[in-house]
Kinemage of the C-alpha trace (Angstrom):
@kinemage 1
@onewidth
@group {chain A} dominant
@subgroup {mainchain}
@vectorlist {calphas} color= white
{ca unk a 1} P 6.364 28.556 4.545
{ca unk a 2} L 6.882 25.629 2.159
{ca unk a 3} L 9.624 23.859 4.622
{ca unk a 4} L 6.962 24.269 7.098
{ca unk a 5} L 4.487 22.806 5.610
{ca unk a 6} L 6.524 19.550 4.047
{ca unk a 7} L 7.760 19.076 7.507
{ca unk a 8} L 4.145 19.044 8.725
{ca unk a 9} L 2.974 16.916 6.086
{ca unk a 10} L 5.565 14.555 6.453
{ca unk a 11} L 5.124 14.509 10.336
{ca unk a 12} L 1.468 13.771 9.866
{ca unk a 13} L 2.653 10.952 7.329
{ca unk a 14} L 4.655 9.196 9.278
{ca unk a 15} L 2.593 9.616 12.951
{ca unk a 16} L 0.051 8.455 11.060
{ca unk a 17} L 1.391 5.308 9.620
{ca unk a 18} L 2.753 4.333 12.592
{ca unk a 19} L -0.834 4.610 14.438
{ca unk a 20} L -2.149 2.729 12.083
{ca unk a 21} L -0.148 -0.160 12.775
{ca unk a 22} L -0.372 0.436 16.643
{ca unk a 23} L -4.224 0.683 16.720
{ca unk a 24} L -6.303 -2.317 18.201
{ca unk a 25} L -9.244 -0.991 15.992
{ca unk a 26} L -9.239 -1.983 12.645
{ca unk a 27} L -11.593 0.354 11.273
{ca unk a 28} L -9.422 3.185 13.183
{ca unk a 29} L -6.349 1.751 11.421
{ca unk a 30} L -8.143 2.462 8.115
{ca unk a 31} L -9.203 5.827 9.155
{ca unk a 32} L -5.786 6.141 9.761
{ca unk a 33} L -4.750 5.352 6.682
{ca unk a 34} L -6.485 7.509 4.757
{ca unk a 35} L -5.261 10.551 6.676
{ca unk a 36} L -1.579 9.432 6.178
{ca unk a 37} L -2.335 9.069 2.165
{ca unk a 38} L -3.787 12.423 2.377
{ca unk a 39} L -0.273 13.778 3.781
{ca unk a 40} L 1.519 12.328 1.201
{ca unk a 41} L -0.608 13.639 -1.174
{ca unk a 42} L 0.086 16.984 0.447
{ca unk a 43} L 3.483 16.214 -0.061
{ca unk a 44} L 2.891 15.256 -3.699
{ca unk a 45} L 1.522 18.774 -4.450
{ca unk a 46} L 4.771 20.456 -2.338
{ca unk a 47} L 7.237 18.740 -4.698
{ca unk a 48} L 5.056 20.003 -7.459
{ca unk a 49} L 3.699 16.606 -8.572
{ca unk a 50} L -0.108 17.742 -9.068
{ca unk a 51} L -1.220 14.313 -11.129
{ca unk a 52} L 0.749 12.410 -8.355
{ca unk a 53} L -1.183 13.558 -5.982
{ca unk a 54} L -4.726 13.435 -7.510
{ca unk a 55} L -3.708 10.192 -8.790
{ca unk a 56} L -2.819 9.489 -4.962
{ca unk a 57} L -6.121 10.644 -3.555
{ca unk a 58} L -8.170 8.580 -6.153
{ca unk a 59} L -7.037 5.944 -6.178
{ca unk a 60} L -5.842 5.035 -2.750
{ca unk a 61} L -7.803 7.453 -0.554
{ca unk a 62} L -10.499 6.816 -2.990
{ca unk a 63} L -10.799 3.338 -4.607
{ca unk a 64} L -8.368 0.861 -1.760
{ca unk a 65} L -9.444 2.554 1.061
{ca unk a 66} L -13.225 1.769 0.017
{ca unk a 67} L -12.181 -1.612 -0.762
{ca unk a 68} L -10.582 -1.908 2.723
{ca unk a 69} L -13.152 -0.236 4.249
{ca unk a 70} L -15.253 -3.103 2.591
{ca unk a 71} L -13.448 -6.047 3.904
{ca unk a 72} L -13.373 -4.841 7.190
{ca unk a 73} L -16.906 -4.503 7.622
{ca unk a 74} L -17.418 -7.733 5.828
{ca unk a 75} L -15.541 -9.307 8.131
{ca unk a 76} L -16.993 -7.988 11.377
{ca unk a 77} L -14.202 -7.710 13.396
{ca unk a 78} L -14.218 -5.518 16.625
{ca unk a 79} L -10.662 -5.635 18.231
{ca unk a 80} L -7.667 -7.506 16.837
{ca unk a 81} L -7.245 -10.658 18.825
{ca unk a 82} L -3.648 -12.413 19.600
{ca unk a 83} L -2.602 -15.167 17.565
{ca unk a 84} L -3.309 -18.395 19.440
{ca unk a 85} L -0.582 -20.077 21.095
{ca unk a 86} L -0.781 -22.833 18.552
{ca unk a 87} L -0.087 -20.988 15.763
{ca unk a 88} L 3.033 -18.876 17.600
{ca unk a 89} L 4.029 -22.184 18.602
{ca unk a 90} L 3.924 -23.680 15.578
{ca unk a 91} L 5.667 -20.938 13.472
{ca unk a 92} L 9.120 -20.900 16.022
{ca unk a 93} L 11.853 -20.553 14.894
{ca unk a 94} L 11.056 -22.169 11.447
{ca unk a 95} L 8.900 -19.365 11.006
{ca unk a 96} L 11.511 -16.556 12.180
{ca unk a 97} L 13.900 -18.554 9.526
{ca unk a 98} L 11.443 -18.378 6.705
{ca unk a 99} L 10.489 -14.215 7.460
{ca unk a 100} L 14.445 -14.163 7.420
{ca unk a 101} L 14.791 -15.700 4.248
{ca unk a 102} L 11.544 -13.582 2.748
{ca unk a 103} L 13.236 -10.274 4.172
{ca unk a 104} L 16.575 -11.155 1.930
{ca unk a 105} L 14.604 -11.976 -1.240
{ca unk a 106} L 13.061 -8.641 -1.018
{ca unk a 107} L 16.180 -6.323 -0.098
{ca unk a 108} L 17.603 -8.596 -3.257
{ca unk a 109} L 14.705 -7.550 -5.042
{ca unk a 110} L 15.045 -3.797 -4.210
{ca unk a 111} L 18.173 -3.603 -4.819
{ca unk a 112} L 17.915 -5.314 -8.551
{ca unk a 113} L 14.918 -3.148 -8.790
{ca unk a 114} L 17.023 0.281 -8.493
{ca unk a 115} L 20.002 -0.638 -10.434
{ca unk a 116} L 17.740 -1.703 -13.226
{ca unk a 117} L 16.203 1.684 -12.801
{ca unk a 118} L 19.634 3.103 -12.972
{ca unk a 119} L 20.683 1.463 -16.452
{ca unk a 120} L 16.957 2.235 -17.930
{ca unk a 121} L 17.295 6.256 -16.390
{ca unk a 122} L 20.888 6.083 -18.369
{ca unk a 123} L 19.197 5.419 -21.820
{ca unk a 124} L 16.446 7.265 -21.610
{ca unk a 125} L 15.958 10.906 -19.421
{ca unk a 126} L 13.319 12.453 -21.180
{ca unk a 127} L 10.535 13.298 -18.968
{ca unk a 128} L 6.886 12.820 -18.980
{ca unk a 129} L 5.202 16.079 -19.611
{ca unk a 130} L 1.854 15.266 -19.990
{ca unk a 131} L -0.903 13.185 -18.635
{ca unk a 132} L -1.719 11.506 -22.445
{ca unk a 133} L 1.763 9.837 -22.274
{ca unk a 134} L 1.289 8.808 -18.704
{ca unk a 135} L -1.857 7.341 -19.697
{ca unk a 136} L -0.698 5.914 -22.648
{ca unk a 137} L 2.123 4.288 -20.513
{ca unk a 138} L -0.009 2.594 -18.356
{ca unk a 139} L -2.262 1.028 -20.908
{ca unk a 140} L 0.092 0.570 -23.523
{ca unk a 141} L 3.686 -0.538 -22.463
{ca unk a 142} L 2.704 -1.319 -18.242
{ca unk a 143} L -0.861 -2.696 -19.074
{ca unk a 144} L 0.232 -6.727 -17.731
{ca unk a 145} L 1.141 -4.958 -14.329
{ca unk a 146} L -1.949 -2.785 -14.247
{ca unk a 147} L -4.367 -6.093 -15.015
{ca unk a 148} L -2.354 -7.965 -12.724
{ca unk a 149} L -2.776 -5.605 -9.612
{ca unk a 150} L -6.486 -5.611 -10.389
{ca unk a 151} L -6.714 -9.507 -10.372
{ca unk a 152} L -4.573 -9.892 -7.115
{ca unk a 153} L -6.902 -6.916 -5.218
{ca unk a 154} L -9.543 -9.050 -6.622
{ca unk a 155} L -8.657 -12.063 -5.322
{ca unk a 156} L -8.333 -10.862 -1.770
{ca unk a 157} L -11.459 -9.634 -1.393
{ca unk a 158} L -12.694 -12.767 -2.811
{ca unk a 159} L -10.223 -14.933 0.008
{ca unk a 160} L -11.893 -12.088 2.492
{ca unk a 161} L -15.003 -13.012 1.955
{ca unk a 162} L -14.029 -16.411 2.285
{ca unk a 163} L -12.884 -16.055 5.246
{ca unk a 164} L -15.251 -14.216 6.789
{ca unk a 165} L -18.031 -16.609 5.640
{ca unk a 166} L -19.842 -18.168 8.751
{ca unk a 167} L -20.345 -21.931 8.850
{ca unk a 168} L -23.850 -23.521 9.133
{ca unk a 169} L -24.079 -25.411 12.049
């Protein structure tokens, strides 16, 4: 029954991610979303990881979702609209050359990302046991990289509303 259900969950997962970048409707591509965080959250309880997945529901389903679920309706948009031959035109092949170039920094990245993970799982492979010590991880020893995701969600609401900000005529 488990196999079952992780293959279900994971179906749902990935159909669901990959609707949400085929939809035309943004606020059905955020629906979306949510149902495909949900599945992994599913997932997160089948690979008994119980703080994983409340941790998954609150704050994505919970907390992003309502702050992309925000910018969407801030911004008013119906239907997703082509980019304008300008723009295509003007991005080319420069453009194809710089997404190139981005795509190789971040395999690059990955990749020093997991051996570095490999070295640090050497020295240390103790587990976490309880959810003090995960809490105490975050705001103790990863606190920078918490504040710093906060300030960068921050600031794209803020370039959002920006953006969506009509002009007086």
């Amino acid at each position: 029954m488990d196999v079952f259900a992780f293959y279900a969950f994971g179906a749902i997962a990935v159909l669901a991610s990959l609707l949400v970048i085929g939809q035309g409707n943004p606020m059905h591509s955020v629906m979306l979303l949510i149902v495909s965080f949900g599945a992994l959250a599913g997932l997160y309880v089948l690979l008994d990881a119980p703080f994983t997945a409340v941790t998954q529901i609150i704050v994505y389903a919970g907390a992003i979702m309502v702050l992309f679920l925000f910018v969407v309706m801030l911004l008013n948009v119906p239907r997703e609209e082509p980019a304008p031959p300008a723009v295509s035109a003007l991005l080319g092949p420069t453009g194809m050359r710089l997404g190139a170039l981005l795509s190789l920094l971040l395999g690059a990245e990955i990749l020093w990302a997991l051996a570095d993970m490999g070295i640090r799982r050497q020295e240390s492979t103790a587990s976490v046991s309880s959810v003090a010590l995960i809490g105490s991880g975050i705001f103790l020893r990863h606190a920078f990289a918490f504040e710093a995701t906060s300030v960068l969600i921050l600031v794209a609401m803020i370039g959002a509303v920006v953006l969506a900000r009509r002009e007086q005529s």
